[in-house]
GUZA-951691 format. One record per residue (C-alpha): residue number from 1; residue in three letters; y, z, x. Coordinates in Angstrom, 2 decimals. Layout:
% GUZA-951691
SITE_NUM_ALA_Y_Z_X
...
//
This chain:
% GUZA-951691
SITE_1_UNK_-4.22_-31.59_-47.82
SITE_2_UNK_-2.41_-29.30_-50.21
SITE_3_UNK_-5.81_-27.38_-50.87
SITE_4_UNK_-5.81_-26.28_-47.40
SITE_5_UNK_-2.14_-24.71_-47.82
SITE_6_UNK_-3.44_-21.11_-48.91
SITE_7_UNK_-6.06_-20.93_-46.18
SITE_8_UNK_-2.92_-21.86_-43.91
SITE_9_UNK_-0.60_-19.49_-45.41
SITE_10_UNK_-3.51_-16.99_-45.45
SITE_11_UNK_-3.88_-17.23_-41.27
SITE_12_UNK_-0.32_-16.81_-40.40
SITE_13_UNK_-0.09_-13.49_-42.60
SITE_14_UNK_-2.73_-12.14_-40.94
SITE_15_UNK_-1.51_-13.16_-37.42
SITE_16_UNK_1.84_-11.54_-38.64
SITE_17_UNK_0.23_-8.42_-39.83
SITE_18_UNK_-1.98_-8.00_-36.31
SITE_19_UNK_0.87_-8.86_-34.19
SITE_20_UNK_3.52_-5.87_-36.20
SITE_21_UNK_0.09_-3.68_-35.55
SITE_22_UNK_-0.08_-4.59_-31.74
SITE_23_UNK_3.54_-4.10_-31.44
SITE_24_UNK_3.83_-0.59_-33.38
SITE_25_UNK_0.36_0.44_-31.52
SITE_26_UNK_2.46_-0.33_-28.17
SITE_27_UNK_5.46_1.15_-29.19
SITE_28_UNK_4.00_4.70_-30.54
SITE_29_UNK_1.29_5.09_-28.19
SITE_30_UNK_2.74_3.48_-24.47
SITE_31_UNK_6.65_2.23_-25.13
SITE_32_UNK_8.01_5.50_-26.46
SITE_33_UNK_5.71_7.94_-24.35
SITE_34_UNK_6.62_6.05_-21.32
SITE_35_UNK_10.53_6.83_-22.34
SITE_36_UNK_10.13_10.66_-22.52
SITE_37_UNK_7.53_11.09_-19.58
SITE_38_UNK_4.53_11.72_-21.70
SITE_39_UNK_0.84_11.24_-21.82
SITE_40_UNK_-1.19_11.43_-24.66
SITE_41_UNK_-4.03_11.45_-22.12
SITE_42_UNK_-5.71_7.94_-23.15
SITE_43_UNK_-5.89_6.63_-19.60
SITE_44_UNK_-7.60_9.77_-18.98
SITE_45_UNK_-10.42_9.43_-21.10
SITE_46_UNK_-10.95_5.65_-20.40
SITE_47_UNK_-10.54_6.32_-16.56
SITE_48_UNK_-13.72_8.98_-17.09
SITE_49_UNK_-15.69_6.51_-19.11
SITE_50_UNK_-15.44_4.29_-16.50
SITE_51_UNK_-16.81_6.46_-14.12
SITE_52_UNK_-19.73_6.99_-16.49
SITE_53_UNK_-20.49_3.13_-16.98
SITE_54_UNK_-19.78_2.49_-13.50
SITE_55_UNK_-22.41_5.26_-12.00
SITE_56_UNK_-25.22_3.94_-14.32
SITE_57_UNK_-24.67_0.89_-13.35
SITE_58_UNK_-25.04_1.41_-9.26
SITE_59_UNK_-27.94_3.44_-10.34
SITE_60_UNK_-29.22_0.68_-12.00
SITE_61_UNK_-28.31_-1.54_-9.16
SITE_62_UNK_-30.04_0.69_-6.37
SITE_63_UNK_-33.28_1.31_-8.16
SITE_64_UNK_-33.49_-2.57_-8.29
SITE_65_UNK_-32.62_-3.33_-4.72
SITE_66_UNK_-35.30_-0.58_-4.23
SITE_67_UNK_-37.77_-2.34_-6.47
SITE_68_UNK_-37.18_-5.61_-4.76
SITE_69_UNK_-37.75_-3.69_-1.28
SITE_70_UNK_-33.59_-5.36_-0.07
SITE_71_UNK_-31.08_-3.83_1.59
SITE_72_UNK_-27.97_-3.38_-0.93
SITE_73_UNK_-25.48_-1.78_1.43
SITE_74_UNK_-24.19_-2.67_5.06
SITE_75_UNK_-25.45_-0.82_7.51
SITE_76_UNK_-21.47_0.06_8.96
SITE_77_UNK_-18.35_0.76_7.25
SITE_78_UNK_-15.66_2.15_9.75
SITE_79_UNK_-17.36_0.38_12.86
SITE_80_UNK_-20.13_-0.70_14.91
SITE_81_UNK_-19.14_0.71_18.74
SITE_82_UNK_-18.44_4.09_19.47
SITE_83_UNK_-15.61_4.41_21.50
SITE_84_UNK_-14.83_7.83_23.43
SITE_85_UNK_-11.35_8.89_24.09
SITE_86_UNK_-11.14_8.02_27.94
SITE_87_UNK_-8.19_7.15_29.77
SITE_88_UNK_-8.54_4.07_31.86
SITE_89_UNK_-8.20_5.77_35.24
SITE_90_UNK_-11.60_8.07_33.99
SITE_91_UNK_-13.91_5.20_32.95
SITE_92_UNK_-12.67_3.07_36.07
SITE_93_UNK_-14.04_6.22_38.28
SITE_94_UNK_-16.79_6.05_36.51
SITE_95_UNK_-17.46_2.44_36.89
SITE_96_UNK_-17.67_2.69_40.73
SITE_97_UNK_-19.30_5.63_41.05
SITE_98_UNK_-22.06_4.38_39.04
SITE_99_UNK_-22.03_1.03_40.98
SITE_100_UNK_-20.41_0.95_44.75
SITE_101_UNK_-20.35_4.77_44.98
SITE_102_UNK_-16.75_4.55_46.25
SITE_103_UNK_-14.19_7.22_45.20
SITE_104_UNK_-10.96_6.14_43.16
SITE_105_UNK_-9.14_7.15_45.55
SITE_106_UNK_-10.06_3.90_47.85
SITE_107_UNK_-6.62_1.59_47.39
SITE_108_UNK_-8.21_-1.37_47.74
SITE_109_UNK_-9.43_-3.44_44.55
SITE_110_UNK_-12.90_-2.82_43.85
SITE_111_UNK_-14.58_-6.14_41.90
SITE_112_UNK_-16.33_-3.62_39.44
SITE_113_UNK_-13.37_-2.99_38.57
SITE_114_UNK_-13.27_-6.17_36.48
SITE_115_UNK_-15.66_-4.97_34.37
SITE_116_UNK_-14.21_-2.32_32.39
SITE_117_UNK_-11.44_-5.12_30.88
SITE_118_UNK_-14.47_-7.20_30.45
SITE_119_UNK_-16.36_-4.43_28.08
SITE_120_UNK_-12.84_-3.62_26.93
SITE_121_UNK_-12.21_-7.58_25.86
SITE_122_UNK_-15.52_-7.63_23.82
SITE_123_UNK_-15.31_-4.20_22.08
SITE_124_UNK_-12.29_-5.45_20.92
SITE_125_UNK_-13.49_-9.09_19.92
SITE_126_UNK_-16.11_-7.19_18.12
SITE_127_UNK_-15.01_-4.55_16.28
SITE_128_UNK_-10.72_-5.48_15.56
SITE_129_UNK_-8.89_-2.31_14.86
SITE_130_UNK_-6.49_-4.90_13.88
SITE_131_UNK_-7.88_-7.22_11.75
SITE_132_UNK_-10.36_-5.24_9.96
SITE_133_UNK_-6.96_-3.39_8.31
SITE_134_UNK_-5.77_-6.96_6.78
SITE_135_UNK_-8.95_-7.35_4.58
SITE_136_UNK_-10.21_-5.20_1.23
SITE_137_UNK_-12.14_-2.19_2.08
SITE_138_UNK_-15.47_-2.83_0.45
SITE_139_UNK_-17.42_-0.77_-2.28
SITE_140_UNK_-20.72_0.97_-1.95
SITE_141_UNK_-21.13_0.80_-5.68
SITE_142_UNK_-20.25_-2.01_-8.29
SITE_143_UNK_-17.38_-2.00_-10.60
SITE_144_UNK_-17.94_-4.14_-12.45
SITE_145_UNK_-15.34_-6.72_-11.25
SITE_146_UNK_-17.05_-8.69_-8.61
SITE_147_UNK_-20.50_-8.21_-6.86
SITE_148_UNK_-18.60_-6.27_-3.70
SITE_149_UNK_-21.83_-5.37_-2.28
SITE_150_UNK_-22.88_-8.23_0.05
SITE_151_UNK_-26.35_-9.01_-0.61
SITE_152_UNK_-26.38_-8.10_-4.80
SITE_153_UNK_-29.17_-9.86_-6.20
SITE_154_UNK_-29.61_-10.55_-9.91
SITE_155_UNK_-31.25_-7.37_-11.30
SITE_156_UNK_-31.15_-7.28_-15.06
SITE_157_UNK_-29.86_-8.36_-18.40
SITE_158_UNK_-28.50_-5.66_-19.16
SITE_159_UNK_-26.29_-5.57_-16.42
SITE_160_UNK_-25.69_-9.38_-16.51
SITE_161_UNK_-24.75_-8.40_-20.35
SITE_162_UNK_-22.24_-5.67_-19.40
SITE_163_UNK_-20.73_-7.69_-16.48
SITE_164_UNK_-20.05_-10.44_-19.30
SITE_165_UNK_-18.56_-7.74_-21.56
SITE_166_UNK_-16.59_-6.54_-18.69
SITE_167_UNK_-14.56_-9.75_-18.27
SITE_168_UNK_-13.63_-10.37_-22.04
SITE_169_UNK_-12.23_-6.92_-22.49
SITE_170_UNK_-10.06_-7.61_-19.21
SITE_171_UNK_-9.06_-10.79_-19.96
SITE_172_UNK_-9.09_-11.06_-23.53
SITE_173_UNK_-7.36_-7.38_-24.60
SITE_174_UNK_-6.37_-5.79_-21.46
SITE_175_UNK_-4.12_-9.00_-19.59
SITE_176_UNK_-2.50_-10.05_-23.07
SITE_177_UNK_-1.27_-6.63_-23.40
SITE_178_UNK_-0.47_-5.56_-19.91
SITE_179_UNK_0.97_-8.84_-19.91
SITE_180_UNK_3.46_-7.75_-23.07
SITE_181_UNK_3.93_-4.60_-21.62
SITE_182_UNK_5.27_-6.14_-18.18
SITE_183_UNK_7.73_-8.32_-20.17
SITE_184_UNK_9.42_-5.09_-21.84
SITE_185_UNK_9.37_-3.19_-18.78
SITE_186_UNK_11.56_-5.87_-16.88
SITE_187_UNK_13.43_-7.20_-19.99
SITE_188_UNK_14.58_-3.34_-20.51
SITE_189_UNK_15.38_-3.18_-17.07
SITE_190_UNK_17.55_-6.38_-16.49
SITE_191_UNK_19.07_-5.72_-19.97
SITE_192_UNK_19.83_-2.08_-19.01
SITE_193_UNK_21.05_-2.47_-15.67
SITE_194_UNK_23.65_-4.83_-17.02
SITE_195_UNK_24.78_-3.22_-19.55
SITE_196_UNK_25.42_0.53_-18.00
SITE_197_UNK_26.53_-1.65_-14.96
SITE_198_UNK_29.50_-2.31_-16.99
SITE_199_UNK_30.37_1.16_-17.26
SITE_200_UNK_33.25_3.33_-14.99
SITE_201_UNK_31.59_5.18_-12.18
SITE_202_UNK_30.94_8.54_-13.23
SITE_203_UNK_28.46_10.99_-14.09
SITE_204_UNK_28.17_9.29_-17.31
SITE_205_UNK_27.09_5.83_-15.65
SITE_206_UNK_24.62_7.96_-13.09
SITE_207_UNK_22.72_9.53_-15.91
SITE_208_UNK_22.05_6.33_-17.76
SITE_209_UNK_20.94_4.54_-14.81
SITE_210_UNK_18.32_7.02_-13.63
SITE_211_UNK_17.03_7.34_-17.16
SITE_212_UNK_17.07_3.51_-17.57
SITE_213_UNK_15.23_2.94_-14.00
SITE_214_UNK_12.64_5.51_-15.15
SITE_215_UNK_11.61_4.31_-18.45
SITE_216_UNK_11.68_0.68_-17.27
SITE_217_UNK_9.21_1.85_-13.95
SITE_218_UNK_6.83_3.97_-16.19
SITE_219_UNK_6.42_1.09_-18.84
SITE_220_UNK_5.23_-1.20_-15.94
SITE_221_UNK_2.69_1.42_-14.67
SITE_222_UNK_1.46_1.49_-17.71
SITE_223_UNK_1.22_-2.22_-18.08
SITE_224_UNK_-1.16_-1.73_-14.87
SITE_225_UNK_-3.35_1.20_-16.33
SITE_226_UNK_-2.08_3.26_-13.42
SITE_227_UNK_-3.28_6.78_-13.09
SITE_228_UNK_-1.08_8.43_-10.98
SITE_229_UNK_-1.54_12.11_-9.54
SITE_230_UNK_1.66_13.25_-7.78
SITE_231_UNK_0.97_16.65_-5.80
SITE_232_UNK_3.85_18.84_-4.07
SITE_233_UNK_6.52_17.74_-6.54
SITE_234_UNK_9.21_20.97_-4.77
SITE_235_UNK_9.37_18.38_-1.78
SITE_236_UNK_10.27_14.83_-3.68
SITE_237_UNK_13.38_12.97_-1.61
SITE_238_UNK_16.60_14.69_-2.24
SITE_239_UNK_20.07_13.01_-2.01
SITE_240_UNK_21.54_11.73_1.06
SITE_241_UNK_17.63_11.33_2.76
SITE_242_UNK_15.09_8.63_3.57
SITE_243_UNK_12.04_8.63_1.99
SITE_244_UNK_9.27_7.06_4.36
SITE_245_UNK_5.53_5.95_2.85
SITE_246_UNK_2.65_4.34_4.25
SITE_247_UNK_2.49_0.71_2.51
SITE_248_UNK_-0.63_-1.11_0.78
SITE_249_UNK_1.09_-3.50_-2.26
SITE_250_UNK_4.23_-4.27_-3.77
SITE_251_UNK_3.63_-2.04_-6.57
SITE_252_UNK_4.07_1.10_-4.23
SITE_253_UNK_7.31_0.89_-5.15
SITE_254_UNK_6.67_1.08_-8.92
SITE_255_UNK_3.93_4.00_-8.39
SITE_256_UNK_6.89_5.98_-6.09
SITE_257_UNK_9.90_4.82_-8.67
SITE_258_UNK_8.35_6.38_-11.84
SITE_259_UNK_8.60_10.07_-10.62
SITE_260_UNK_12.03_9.47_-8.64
SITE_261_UNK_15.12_7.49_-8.68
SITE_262_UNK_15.40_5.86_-5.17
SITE_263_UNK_18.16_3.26_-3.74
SITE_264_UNK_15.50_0.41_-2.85
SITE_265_UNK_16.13_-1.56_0.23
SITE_266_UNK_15.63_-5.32_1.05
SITE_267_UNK_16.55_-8.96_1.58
SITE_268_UNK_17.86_-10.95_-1.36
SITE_269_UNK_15.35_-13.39_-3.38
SITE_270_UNK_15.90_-16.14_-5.84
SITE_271_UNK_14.25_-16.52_-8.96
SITE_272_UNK_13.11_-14.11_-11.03
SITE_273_UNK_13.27_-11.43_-8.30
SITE_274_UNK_16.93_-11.93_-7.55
SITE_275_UNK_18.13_-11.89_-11.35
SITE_276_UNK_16.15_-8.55_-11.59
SITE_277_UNK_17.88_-7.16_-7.82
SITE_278_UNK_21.36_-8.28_-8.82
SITE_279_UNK_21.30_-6.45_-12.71
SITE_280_UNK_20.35_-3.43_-10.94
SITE_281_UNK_22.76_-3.17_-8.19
SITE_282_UNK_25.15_-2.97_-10.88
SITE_283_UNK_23.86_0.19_-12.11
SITE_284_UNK_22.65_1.88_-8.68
SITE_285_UNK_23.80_1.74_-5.12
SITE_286_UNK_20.57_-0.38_-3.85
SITE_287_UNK_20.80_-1.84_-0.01
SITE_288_UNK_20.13_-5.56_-0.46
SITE_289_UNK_20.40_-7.54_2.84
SITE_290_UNK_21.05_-11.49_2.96
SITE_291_UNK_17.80_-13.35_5.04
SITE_292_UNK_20.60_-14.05_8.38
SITE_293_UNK_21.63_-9.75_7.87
SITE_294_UNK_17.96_-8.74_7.78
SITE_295_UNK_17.38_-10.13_11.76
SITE_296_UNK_20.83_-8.19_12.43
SITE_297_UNK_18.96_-4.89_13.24
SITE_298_UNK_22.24_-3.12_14.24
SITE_299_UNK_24.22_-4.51_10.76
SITE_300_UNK_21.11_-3.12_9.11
SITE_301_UNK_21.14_0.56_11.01
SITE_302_UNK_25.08_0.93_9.93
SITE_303_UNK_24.41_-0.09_6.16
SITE_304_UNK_21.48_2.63_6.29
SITE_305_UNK_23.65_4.77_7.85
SITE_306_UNK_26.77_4.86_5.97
SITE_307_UNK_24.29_5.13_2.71
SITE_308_UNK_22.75_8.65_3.66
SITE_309_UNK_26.09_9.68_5.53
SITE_310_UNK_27.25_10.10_1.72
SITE_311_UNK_25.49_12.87_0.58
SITE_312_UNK_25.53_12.08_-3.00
SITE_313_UNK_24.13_8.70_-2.95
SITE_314_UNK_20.31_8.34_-3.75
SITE_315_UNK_17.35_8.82_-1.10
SITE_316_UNK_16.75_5.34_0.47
SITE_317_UNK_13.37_4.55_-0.02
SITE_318_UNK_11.21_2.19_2.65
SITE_319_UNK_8.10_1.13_3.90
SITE_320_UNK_8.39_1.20_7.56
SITE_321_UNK_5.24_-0.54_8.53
SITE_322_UNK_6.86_-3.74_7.44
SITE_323_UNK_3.65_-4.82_5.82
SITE_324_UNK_0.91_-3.89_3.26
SITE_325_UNK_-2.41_-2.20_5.56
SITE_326_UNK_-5.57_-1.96_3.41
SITE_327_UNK_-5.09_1.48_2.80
SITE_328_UNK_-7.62_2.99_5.38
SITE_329_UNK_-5.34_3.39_7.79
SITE_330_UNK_-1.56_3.92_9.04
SITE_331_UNK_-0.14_1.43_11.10
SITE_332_UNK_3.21_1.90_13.80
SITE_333_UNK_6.42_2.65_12.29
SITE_334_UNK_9.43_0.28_12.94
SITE_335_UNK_11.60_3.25_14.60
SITE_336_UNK_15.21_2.04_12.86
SITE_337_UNK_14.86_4.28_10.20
SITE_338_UNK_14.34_6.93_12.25
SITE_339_UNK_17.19_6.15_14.78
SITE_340_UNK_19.97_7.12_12.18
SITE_341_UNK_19.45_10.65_11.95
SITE_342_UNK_19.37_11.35_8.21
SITE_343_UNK_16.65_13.47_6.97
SITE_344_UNK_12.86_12.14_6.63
SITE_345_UNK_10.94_13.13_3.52
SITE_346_UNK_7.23_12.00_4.19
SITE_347_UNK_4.92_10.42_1.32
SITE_348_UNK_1.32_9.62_1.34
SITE_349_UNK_-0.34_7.31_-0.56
SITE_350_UNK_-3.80_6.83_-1.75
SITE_351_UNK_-5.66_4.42_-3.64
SITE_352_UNK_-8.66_4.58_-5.46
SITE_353_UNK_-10.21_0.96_-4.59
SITE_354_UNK_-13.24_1.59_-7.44
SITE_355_UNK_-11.48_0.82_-10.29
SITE_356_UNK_-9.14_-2.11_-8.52
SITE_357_UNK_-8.35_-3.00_-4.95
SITE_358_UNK_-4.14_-2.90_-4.81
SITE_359_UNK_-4.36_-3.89_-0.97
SITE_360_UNK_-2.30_-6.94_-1.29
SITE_361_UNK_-3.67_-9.26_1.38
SITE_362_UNK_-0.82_-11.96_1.77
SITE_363_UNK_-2.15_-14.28_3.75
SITE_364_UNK_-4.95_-15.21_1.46
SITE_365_UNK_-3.24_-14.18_-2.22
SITE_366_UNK_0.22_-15.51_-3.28
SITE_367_UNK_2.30_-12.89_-5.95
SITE_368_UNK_1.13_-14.34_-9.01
SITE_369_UNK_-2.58_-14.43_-8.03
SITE_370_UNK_-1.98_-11.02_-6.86
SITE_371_UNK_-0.98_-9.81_-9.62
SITE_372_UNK_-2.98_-11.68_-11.59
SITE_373_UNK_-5.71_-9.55_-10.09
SITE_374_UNK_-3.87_-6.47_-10.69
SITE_375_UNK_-3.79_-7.54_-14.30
SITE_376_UNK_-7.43_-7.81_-14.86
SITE_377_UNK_-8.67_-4.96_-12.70
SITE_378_UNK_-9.98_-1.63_-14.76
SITE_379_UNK_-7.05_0.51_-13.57
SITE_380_UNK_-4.99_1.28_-10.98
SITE_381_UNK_-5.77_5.05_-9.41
SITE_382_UNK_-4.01_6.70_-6.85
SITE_383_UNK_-2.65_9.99_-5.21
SITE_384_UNK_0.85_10.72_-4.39
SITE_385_UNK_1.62_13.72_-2.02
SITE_386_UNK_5.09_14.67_-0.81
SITE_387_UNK_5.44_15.82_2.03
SITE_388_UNK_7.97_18.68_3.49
SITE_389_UNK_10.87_17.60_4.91
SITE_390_UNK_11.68_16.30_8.42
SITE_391_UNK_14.30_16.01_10.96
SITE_392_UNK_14.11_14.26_14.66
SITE_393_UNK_13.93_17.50_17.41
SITE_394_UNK_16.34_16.99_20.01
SITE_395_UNK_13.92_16.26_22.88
SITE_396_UNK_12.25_13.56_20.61
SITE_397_UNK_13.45_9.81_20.88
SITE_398_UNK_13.34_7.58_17.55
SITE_399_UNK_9.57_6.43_18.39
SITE_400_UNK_8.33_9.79_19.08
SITE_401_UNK_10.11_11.48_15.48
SITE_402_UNK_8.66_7.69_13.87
SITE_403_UNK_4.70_8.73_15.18
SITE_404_UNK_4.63_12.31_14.20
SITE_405_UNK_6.19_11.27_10.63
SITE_406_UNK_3.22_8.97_10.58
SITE_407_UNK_0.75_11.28_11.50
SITE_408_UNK_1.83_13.67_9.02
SITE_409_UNK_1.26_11.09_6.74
SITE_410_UNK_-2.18_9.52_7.84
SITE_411_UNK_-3.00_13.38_7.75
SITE_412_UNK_-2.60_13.94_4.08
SITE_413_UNK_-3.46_10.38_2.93
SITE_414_UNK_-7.37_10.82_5.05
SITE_415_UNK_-5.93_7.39_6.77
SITE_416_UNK_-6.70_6.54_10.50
SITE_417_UNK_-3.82_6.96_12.31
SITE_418_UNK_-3.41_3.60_14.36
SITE_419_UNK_-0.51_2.68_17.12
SITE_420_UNK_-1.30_-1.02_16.38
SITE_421_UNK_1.89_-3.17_14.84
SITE_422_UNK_1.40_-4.50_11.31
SITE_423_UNK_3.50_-7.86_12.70
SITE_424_UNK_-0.14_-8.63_13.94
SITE_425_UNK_-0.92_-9.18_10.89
SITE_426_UNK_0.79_-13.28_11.43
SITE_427_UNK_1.81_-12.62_15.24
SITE_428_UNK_0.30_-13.10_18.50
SITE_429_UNK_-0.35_-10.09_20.63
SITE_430_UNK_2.71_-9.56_22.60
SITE_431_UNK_2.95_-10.05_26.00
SITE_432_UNK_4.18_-6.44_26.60
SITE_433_UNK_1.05_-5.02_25.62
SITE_434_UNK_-1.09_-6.96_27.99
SITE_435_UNK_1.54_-6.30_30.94
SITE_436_UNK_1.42_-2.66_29.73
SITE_437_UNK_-2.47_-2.39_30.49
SITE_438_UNK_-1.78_-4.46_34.02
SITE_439_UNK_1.06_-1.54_34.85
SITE_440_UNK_-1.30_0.86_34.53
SITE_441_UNK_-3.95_-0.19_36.13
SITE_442_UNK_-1.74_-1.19_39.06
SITE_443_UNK_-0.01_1.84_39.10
SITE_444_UNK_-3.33_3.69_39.05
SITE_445_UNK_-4.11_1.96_42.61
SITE_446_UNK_-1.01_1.93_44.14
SITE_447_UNK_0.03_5.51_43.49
SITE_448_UNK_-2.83_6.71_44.70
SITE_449_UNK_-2.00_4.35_47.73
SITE_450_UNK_1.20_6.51_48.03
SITE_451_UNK_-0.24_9.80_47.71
SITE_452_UNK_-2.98_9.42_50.43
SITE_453_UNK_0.36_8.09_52.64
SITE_454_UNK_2.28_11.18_51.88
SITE_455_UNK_-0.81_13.27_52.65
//
């Protein structure tokens, strides 16, 4: 027993040496970068490896599929009907003159009729603008993370080999330090918040706090790899504004944070979550709502409003979608942050989904599988464009001012531009929009009822 003391003694000096080595490695090269804003340019090079591995690997792939005379891809991404931009009344006319040969302007109900919602019911059962927007967009190449393409087939050793290698340096280097790397991050902020939350308002107290939000926001993209590429800096949110961006995962916050110092709004958590929310409303003016407040949509609109009424109180910054899309598209705007009349400064978003999908799909992952995932994928790449500034016209109402804001944005992003509600993401469809399709159709027969009266 005592002859094994050495070899004992031996193995916890050289875990203490590789653990001072880890932690100096993470303080000189990510910890104290991540402080002042800087890059050394690492993630730059390993992001462009990547690239390099991943290319000869779908390569590899495709001249195999090709080999084994199998498809490799799906024959659709974006959809399998093509739908023209008609208005109801035009395919209707259509419809009969193609079968009865009756005008439109007949006011009685034509039984063809019937069979435009029919055609419209099974478009829609087959190819979901909805749905589709709730699941990950799938690769046409392999990143070595999962088989995304649907019908990969075992091809080679070597790629069997590298998929192997793949997963240990994810799992075995990359989570353990992300993982470390996440703890500082939040530690520093919780810590930091507290303590400059103790000091007198003042300029003073403001300049520690932004400084403190910022290093604590760029240590945690760094404990996700992310390689971030903000464009249009002249037009970030300014003071006494809204900032508005299109919404794919909870770390959209984190990606938007690290280049700006926002007042976050939400509801109130436990846990974890609400330790971290109430250290940093100490040091910064953030809008947190209790769960009964959040349903209050007036309460809400006059907290929002008194916030940007006071012009020297940080941009608000939400997600008015309500939910995370897949990043393919933009989805409808709640309109209350549009109804109170402060300036709108527009941000895209864009993900690169070949080194990680960071579509958070909630009804299928909880948080800690999420990020679990996040953890282990290759990197997190994205693009950040700010957008000029916005106000509501006078002859606009809140919806109108909410859709051209999200044009904008589906504009610059290269997102489809939907009018769908994210709520359908856990919701039935409402009853208005069936009653809305019924209106017009009976307003279509009806009017023209009128007008031949008149005439």
């Amino acid at each position: 027993m005592f002859l094994l003391l050495p070899f004992d003694s031996l193995v916890v000096n050289l875990l203490g040496i590789s653990i001072t080595v880890l932690f100096t490695l993470l303080l000189v090269f990510i910890i104290v970068p991540a402080i002042f804003g800087v890059s050394f340019g690492i993630r730059k090079v390993y992001m462009k490896t990547l690239l390099k591995i991943f290319q000869w690997a779908t390569l590899r792939i495709e001249r195999g599929a090709k080999e084994k005379n199998h498809p490799l891809y799906k024959p659709y991404v974006n959809g399998i009907i093509a739908k023209e931009p008609t208005s109801l009344e035009e395919e209707i006319k259509e419809i009969r003159r193609s079968g009865s040969g009756k005008a439109l302007e007949t006011p009685e109900f034509e039984l063809s009729d019937i069979f435009y919602f029919c055609r419209k019911g099974i478009e829609t059962i087959m190819d979901d603008e909805v749905t589709k927007r709730f699941s990950a967009e799938e690769l046409e190449s392999w990143n070595l993370l999962s088989r995304t393409n649907y019908n990969f087939q075992y091809i080679s050793l070597r790629l069997t080999v590298l998929w192997g290698l793949g997963v240990l340096i994810r799992y075995c280097f990359l989570l353990p330090l992300r993982i470390a790397l996440a703890f500082t991050g939040i530690s520093l902020l919780v810590t930091g918040t507290t303590v400059v939350g103790y000091l007198p308002n003042g300029r003073c107290k403001e300049f520690l706090s932004k400084h403190v939000h910022l290093m604590c926001y760029r240590i945690c993209v760094r404990a996700l790899t992310a390689i971030i590429t903000y464009h249009d800096r002249e037009n970030r949110p300014r003071n006494g504004g809204i900032c508005v961006a299109n919404h794919t995962s909870p770390i959209d916050v984190i990606i938007l944070a690290s280049d700006g110092y926002y007042a976050m709004v939400g509801q109130i958590h436990g846990g974890l979550m609400g330790v971290i929310q109430r250290a940093m409303v100490k040091a910064c003016p953030h809008v947190w709502f209790e769960r009964s407040e959040v349903k209050d949509r007036h309460l809400v609109a006059r907290r929002l409003t008194e916030h940007v009424q006071d012009k020297s109180k940080l941009p608000i910054l939400i997600f008015p979608e309500g939910t995370c899309i897949n990043n393919t598209s933009v989805m409808m705007f709640k309109k209350g942050s549009f109804e109170i009349g402060a300036t709108v400064y527009p941000v895209a978003i864009k993900y690169d989904p070949q080194f990680g999908d960071a579509f958070w799909n909630s009804s299928k992952y909880g948080m800690v599988t999420y990020l679990l995932r996040m953890m282990t994928s290759w990197a997190i790449v994205c693009s950040v464009w700010y957008l000029p500034p916005m106000t509501r016209q006078p002859e606009e109402d809140a919806v109108q001012f909410a859709n051209r804001v999200k044009s904008a944005i589906a504009r610059q992003g290269g997102l489809v531009d939907l009018l769908w509600d994210g709520g359908l993401k856990r919701e039935k469809v409402k009853d208005t929009f069936k009653e809305e399709q019924q209106k017009l159709y009976s307003k279509m027969i009806v009017g023209n009822h009128e007008d031949r009266s008149r005439s």
